[in-house]
N, C-alpha and C positions, 0 to 999 in steps of 0.2 A: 472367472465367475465373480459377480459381485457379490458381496459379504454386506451384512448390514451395520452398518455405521458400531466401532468399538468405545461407547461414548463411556461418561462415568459410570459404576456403580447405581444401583434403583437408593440404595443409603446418603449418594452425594448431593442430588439432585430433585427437586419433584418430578420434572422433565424428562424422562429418560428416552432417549433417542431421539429427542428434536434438538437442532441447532437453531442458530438467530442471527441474523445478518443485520449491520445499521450502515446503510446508506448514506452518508454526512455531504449530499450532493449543494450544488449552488444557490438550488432556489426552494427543493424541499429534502424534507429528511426524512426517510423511510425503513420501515424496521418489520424484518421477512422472518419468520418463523416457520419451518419447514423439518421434515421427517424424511429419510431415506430410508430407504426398505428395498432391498436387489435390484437398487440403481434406478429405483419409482421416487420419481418427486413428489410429496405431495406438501400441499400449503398448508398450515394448521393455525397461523394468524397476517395479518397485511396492517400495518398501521403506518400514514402517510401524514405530513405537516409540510405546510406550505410557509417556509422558514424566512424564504429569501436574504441566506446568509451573503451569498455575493454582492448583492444593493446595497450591502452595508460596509465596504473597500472606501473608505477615505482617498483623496487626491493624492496622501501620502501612504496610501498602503495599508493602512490601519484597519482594524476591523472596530467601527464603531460600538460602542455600550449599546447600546439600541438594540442592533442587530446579534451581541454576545447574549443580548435578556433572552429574546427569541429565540435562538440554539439552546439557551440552557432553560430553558421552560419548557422547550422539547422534550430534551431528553430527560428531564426529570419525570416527565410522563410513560416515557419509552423504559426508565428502571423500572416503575412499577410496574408493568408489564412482564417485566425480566428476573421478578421476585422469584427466588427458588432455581433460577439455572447457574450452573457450577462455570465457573470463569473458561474453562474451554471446552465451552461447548456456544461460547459469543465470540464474535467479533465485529469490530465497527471500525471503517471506514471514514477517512476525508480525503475531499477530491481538490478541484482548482481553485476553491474562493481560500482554502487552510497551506495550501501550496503556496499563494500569493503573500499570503497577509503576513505582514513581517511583523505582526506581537501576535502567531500564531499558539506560542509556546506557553504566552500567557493565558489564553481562550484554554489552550488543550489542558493545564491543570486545574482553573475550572471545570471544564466539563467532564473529566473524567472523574474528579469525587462527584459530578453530580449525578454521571452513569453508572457510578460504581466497576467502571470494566476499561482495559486501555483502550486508546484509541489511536488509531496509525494513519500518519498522512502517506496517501500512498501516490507515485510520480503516475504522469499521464500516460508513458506506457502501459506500467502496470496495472490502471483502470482499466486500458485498452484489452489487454489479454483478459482480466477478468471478465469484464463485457461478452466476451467473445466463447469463453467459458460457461456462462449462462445461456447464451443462446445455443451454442454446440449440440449441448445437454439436454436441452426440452426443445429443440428444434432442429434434433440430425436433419442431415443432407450428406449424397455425397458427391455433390456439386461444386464446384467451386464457388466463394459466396466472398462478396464484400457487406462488413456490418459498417453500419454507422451510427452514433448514437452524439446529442445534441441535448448538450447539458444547460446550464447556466451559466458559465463561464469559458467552457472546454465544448472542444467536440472531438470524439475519436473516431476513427476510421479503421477497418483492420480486413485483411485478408485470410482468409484461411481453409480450410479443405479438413472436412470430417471432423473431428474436433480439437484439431491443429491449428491455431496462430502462425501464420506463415509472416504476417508481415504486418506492426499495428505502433499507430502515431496517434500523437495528441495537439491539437492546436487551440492555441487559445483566442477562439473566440465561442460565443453561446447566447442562447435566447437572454439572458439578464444583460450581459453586461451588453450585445447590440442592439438590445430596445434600450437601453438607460440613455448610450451615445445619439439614438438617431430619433427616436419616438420620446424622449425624457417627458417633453412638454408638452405630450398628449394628442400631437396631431396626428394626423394619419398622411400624408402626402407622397405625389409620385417620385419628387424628388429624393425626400428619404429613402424610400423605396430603394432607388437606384443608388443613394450611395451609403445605403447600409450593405446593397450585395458586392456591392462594389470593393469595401472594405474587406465582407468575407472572403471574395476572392482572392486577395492579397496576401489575408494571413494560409490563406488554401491553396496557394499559387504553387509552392515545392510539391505539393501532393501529385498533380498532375499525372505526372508519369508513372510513378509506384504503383497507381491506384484506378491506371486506366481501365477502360471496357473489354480491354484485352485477355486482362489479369482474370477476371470473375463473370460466370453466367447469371448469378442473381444477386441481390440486391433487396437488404433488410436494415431495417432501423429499428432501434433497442431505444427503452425509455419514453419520460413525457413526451417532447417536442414531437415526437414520431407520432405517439398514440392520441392525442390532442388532433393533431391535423387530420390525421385518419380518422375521426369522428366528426369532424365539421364537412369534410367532402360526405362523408357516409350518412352524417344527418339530411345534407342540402340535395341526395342527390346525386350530386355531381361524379361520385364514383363508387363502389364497392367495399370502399377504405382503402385500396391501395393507392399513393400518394404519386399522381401522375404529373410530369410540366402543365400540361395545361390546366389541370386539376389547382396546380399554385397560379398560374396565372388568374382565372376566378377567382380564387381568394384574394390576390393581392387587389383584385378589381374592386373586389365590396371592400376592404377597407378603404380602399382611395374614397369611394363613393360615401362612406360613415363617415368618412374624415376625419374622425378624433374616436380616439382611443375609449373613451365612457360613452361612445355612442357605435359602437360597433356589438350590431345583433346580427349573430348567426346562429341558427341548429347545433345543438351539441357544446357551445363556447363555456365552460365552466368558468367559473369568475376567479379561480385563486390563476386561471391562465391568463387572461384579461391582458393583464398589464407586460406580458413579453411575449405573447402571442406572435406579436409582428414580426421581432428578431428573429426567432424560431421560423417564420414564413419566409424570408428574408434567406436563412442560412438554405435550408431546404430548395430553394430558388437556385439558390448560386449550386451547392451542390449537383442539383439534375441538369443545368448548364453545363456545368464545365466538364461534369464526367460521365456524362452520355448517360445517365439514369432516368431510363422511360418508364422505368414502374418501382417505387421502393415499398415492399410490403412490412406492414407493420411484426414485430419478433416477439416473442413469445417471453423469451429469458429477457434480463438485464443484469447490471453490475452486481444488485443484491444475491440472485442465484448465483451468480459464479462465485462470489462468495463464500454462500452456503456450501456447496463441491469442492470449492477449494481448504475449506476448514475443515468437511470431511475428506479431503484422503489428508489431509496433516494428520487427522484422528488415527486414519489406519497404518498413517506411515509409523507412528507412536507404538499403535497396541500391534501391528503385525507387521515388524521390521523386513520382514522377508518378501512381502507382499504388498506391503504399504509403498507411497510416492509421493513426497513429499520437494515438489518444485526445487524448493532452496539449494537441499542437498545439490542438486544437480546444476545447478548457478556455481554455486563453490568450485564443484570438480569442473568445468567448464571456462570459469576465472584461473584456477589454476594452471587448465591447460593453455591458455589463453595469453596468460602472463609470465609461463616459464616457472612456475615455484616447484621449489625441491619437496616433492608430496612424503621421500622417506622423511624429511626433517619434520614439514611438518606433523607427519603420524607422529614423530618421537615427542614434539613439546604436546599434543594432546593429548598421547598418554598421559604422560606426566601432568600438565595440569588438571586432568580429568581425576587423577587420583587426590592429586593436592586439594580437589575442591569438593570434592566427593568427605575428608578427613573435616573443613571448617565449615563448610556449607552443605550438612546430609539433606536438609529441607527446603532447599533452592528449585524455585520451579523449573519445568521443563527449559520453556523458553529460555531462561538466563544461563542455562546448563549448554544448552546446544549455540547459544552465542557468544558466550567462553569458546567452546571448539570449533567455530566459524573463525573467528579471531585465529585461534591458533593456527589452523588451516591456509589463511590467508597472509598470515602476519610479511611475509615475506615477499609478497607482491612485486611492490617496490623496487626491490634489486633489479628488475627488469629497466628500471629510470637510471638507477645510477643504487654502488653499495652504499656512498656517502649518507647519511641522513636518510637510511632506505623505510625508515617506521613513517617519516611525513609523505614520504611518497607512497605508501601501501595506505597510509590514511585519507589521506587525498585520492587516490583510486577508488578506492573501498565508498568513499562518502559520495562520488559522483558517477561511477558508473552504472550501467541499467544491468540491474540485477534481477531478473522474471522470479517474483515471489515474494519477494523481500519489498515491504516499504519503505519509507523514506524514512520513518521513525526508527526502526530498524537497522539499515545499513547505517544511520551515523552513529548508534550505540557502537553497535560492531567499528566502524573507521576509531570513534575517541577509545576503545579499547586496544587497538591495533595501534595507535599516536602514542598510547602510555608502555607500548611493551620496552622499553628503555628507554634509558637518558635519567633527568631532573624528572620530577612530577609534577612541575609546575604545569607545565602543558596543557594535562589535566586535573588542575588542582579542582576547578566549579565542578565535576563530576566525583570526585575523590568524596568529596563531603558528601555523600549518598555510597553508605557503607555498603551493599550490597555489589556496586561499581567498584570498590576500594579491593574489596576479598578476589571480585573477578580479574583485577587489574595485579594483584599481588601472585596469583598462580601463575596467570601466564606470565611474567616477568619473571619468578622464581624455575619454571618450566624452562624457558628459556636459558637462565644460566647453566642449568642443568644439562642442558642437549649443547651448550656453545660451541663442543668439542666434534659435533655431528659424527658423532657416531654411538654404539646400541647403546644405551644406558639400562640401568635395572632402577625402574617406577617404583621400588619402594624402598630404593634407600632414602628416601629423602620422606621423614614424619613431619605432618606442621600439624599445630593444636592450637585451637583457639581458646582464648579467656577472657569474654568482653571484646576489647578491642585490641586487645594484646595478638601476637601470633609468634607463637614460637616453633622454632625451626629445629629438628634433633636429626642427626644421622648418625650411623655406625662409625668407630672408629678407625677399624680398618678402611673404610671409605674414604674418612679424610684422608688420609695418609695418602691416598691413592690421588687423591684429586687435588694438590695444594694449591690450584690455579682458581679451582671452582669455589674453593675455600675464603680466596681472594675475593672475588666476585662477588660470592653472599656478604661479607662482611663492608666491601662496597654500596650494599642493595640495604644491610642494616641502615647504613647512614642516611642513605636516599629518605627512608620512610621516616628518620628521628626528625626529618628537615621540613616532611608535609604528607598531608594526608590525616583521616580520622584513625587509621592504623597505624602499628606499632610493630617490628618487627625484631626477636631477638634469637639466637643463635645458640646450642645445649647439641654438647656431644654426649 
């Protein structure tokens, strides 16, 4: 039975029981505010900007000032909006142009003081599954379905059956960045034309098979590019709104015949679309070509609602552990089985660190608490590559494998905590100086000495107390005695921390 969303307290929030989704898509940015009530969606605000964060990728990757003003003039309008809701009960999203842009890190601590709330680059499968998540949700079926959705820089593709993800890719092409290449200079031509689809083919070309008319009886498109087009056929005419080949072929006809880009009138053409309209026509082309798609109807949900669903059941998996579902957990146990890790060890350093951080960190959020024991869970990965050096190898897994739940901001917290669980600290010294990193890095490496011996340990012989930045370490005496190996070890793990790091680590029997 569904339960109504376990959100903050009525004292935390003005808001109670609505959540808020922010969109940080390629070309606008969109922020969903919505209510669950026994599994009813309802909308309770829509605020949309035509950002065009992706037109603004320098030749060298860069996300131009220009285009950083625009995203953050955004969302400085999108906090005010968000004045009064409790940090989780938001989440905001970025997709391909913040995936791309290699001073993305720098855009993302601007814009998070100027959202007030974090923000997660999430990879293109996990836009995919989200996507599909949205639609699921406000547009059961129990048909077999392929979505597609046609970003500004991305487009995902996904199969799936009743609200299952069977099977979902992301390729990078999208209405901004293929109108910027083929249409830049405003014309409208047949040759563009052909080798704008031309190109989409290309990058679309692996899909092929995965994604054949085999696979799925119907066929939806999530998002602008979908719902734009299906309003110029449905303005002109020419069809119902569902987005037919021949339906693209007419389109692409009138624009050959406008020629150019500021001269293209049709029914329905809103002007923030204007200028990628063509790409977007273009991908949609090549798509019902190559993969037998004679009708794709416009979808109901998109990335922002799946979203929303997906930040509630992390809600319930929180407040109703029993009943709750929260994706990640089940990536973890799945990675695990996946990679071979020893699940007794790792329960023993989670206990362990879980108590250790529980003692210096009582007021550590959720999230930082449950990626401390994602870390410990994982930490062991590695040994599957080799025991040598096994923390760079479970780091390097951790940071690049597809983990359904988890974004990309995310798994590398999690990988640079898994990098630090022994050795030098130098590794991770740029993270170390962000104390909250330092505390989380110090348990699970003290956890770990603790369990070296793999086998049961008692989680409270070992007290740590913090003071400031100090952290003092006390156990019973009879313990030492017992353990002079582990004794070793800490007084090893003293010196690590005297050597780097904003922490201090000292030892009191």
């Amino acid at each position: 039975m569904n339960k109504p969303s376990p959100l903050p307290h009525d004292d935390d929030t003005r808001w109670p029981g609505q959540l808020a989704a922010i969109d940080m898509g390629s070309n606008s940015f969109r922020l969903e505010i919505a209510q669950l009530d026994q599994g009813r969606y309802r909308r309770v605000d829509y605020l949309k900007e035509t950002v065009r964060l992706g037109g603004g990728l320098d030749a060298n990757g860069l996300l131009t000032e220009e285009a950083t003003t625009r995203g953050l003039a955004c969302l400085a309008r999108f906090a005010q909006r968000l004045q009064g809701f409790a940090p989780q009960q938001v989440r905001a999203v970025a997709t391909q142009t913040l995936r791309e842009a290699r001073n993305r890190d720098a855009f993302l601590v601007r814009a998070q003081t100027v959202l007030g709330h974090p923000i997660e680059v999430i990879s293109g499968r996990e836009e995919a599954r989200l996507i599909y998540a949205g639609v699921a949700r406000l547009q059961p079926s129990h048909a077999p379905r392929l979505v597609v959705d046609i970003g500004g820089r991305s487009t995902e593709m996904i199969l799936g059956h009743g609200r299952k993800a069977l099977h979902a890719e992301s390729f990078q092409v999208g209405s901004v960045s293929l109108s910027m290449r083929f249409f830049g200079d405003g014309r409208l031509g047949a040759e563009a034309f052909r080798a704008a689809q031309v190109a989409a083919g290309a990058e679309l070309e692996e899909a092929l098979e995965p994604f054949a008319p085999g696979h799925w009886r119907e066929a939806l498109g999530a998002s602008g590019t979908v719902g734009a087009v299906s309003q110029l056929l449905a303005a002109s005419g020419i069809t119902d709104g569902r987005i037919t080949p021949a339906g693209l072929r007419w389109l692409i006809g009138r624009c050959i015949e406008c020629g150019r880009i500021d001269r293209l009138a049709l029914p329905g053409l809103k002007e923030d679309r204007r200028a990628v309209i063509a790409g977007g026509i273009a991908i949609l082309y090549t798509l019902a070509a190559h993969f037998g798609i004679e009708s794709l109807q416009p979808a109901r949900g998109a990335l922002r609602q799946g979203v929303v669903f997906d930040l509630d059941e992390r809600l319930h998996a929180t407040a109703l552990p029993q009943d709750g579902h929260d994706l990640r957990d089940a990536t973890v146990r799945e990675l695990q089985r996946r990679f071979m890790v020893d699940v007794q060890q790792a329960q023993r350093v989670s206990r362990v660190a879980e108590s250790l951080y529980a003692q210096v960190q009582p007021r550590a959020g959720r999230e930082a608490r449950r990626e401390l024991l994602w870390a410990c869970a994982l930490h062991e990965m590695g040994m599957m590559v080799s025991h040598h050096d096994h923390h760079r190898h479970s780091a390097y897994l951790l940071a690049h494998v597809d983990a359904p739940g988890f974004s990309q901001s995310q798994q590398r917290r999690v990988a640079e905590l898994v990098l630090g669980q022994r050795g030098g600290l130098r590794k991770v010294e740029t993270g170390l100086t962000q104390e909250a990193f330092a505390w989380q890095v110090l348990c699970l490496r003290l956890a770990i000495i603790k369990c070296h011996a793999r086998a049961d340990v008692r989680s409270e012989a070992l007290a740590l107390q913090r003071n400031g930045n100090q952290a003092q370490l006390s156990f019973a005496s009879d313990w030492l005695v017992a353990h002079p190996r582990t004794l070793y070890l800490l007084q090893e793990e003293v010196q690590a921390w005297a050597r780097g790091g904003v922490l201090r680590l000292a030892l009191r029997d």
